[in-house]
N, C-alpha and C positions, 0 to 999 in steps of 0.2 A: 756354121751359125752366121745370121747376118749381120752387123756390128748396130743397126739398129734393135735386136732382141737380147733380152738377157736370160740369166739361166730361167727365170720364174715364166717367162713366158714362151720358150723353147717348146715344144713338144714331145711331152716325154721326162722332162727335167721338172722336178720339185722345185718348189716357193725356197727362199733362204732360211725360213720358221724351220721347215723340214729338212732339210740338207743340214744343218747347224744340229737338231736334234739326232738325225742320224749318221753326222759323219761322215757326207759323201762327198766323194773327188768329184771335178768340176768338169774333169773331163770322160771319166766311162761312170759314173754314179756308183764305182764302188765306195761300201761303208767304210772309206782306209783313211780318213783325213783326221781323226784323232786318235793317238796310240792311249792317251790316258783319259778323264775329264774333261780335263780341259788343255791336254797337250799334244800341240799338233805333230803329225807324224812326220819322218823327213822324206818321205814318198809315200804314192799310191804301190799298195801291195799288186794290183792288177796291172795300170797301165805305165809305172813307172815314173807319172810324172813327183817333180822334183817341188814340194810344197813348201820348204826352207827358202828357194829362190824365190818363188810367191813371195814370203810370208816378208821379205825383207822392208817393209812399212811400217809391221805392226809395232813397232813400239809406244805406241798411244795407251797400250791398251792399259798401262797405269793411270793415267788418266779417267777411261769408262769405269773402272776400279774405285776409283775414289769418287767419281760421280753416283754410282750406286749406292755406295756405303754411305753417304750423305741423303739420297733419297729416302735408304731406309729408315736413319738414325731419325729423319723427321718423319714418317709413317709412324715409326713406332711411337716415338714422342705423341705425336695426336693420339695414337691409339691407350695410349694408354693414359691422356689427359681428359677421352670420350667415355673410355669403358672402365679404366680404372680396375684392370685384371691382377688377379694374385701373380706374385713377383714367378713363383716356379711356372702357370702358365705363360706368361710372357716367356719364360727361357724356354719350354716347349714349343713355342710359338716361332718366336723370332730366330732361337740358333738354325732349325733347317729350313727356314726361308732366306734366311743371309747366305748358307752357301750353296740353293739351290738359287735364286739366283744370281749369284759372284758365277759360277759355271757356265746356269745358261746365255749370261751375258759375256762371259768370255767366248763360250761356243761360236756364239751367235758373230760377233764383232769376228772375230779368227774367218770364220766360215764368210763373212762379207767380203772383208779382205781379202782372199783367197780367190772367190771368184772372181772379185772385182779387178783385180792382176791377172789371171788366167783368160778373161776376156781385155783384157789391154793385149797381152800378149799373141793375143789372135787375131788380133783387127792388123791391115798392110799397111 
């Protein structure tokens, strides 16, 4: 890869949207970079590579955590200051949009990360 391109624009390599939704290693595009939700694996089941040494940055990721959980509590607040919905839809509502995205936003952040060291790590 040339250290001016990144995974999204590679040929052949997925957007970070895609690779975060499915999981994929940075370096053969197997689906192996999350063993659970939102918990990254400590290798690629295919090519071995080592995602714990990656991942040694992320600790922010309390931070995107607490910045989502604030975007939502003000969504919902509007939402429910516009529409003024019965309390059980709101908790139908809101509980599985809070932890779809608290996931996909950890996915997402992990999976940036990840790449973003795996091409540090390739450039001379």
């Amino acid at each position: 890869m040339r250290p001016d391109e990144s995974p999204s624009e590679q040929k052949g390599q997925p957007g970070l949207v895609s690779a975060a939704l499915s999981g994929l290693c940075p370096r053969c595009g197997a689906k192996s970079l999350f063993t659970a939700p939102a918990a990254l694996a400590e290798q690629c089941a295919q090519c071995g590579l080592d995602f714990r040494k990656l991942e040694r940055g992320g600790r922010f990721v309390g931070v995107i955590t607490m910045l989502l959980a604030l975007a939502l509590i003000l969504a919902a607040l509007a939402v429910d200051e516009w529409l003024k919905p019965p309390l059980w839809a709101s908790f139908l509502f809101w509980g599985p949009a809070t932890v779809g995205s608290v996931v996909f936003g950890l996915r997402f952040y992990k999976t940036m990360w990840v790449y973003h060291q795996f091409e540090e790590s390739q450039q001379p």
